[in-house]
N, C-alpha and C positions, 0 to 999 in steps of 0.2 A: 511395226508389225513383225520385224522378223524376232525380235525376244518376243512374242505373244506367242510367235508359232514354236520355238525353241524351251519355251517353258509347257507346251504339251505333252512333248514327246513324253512318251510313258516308260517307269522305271524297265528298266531290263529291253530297252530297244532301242535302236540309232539311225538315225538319220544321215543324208547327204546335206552337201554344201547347197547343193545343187536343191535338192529337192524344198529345203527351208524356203529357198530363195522360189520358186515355184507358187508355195504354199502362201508363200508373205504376198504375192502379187507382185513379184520383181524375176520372172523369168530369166536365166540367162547372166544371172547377179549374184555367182557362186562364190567369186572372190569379196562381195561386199560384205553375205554375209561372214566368211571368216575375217575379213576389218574388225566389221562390230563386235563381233565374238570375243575379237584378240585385246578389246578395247574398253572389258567389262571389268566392273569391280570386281573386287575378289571376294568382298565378299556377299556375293552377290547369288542367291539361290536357285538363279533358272539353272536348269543341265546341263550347260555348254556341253560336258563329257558326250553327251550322246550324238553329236553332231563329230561325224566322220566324210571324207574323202569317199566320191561316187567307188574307187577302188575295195573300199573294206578296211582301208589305212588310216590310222592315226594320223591326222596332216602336221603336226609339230614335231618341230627337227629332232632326230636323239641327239642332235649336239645338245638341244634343252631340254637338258634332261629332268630337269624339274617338274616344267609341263607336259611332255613326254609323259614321263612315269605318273604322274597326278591321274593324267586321263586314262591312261591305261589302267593302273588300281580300281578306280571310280567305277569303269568298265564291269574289271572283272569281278568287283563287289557287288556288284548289281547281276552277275551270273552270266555277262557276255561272254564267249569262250572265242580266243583267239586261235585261228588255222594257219600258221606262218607266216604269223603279222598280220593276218586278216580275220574280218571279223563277216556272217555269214550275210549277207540281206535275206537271202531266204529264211535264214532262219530269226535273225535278228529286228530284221528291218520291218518300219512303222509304215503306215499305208499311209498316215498321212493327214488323219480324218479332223480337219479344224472346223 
């Protein structure tokens, strides 16, 4: 359930850990779903990118900067605009609607 609800999310918005985990029926299960997340094929087409930290934060270390920079591009290719490392819910953020 939570790739069902993480291939929703619609281009140009993002999500919480938190809120996926909400939506899938696993309340309170914000670290399970970044597991599964971390745990997808790569090439694999649902958005992980759009799925961020309840903060506005990209949750992947800069030390990896691989996946770091991947989700942040992915981001801002899609027109999310980053405010000092953060990204808006107000203005970004998905309601949620599955």
């Amino acid at each position: 359930m939570i790739m069902a609800v993480v291939a929703t999310i619609p281009h140009g918005k993002v999500a919480s850990y938190g809120q996926v985990a909400a939506l899938a029926g696993l309340p309170r299960h914000a670290r399970l779903v970044g597991r599964v997340l971390s745990q997808m094929d790569s090439n694999s087409e649902i958005p992980w990118h759009r799925v961020i930290n309840s903060q506005g934060r990209i949750s992947l270390s800069r030390l990896d900067e691989n996946g770091y920079n991947e989700q942040q591009a992915r981001l801002l290719a899609e027109g999310i605009v980053f405010n000092n490392g953060r990204v808006s819910f107000h203005s970004f953020g998905w309601m949620g609607d599955v």
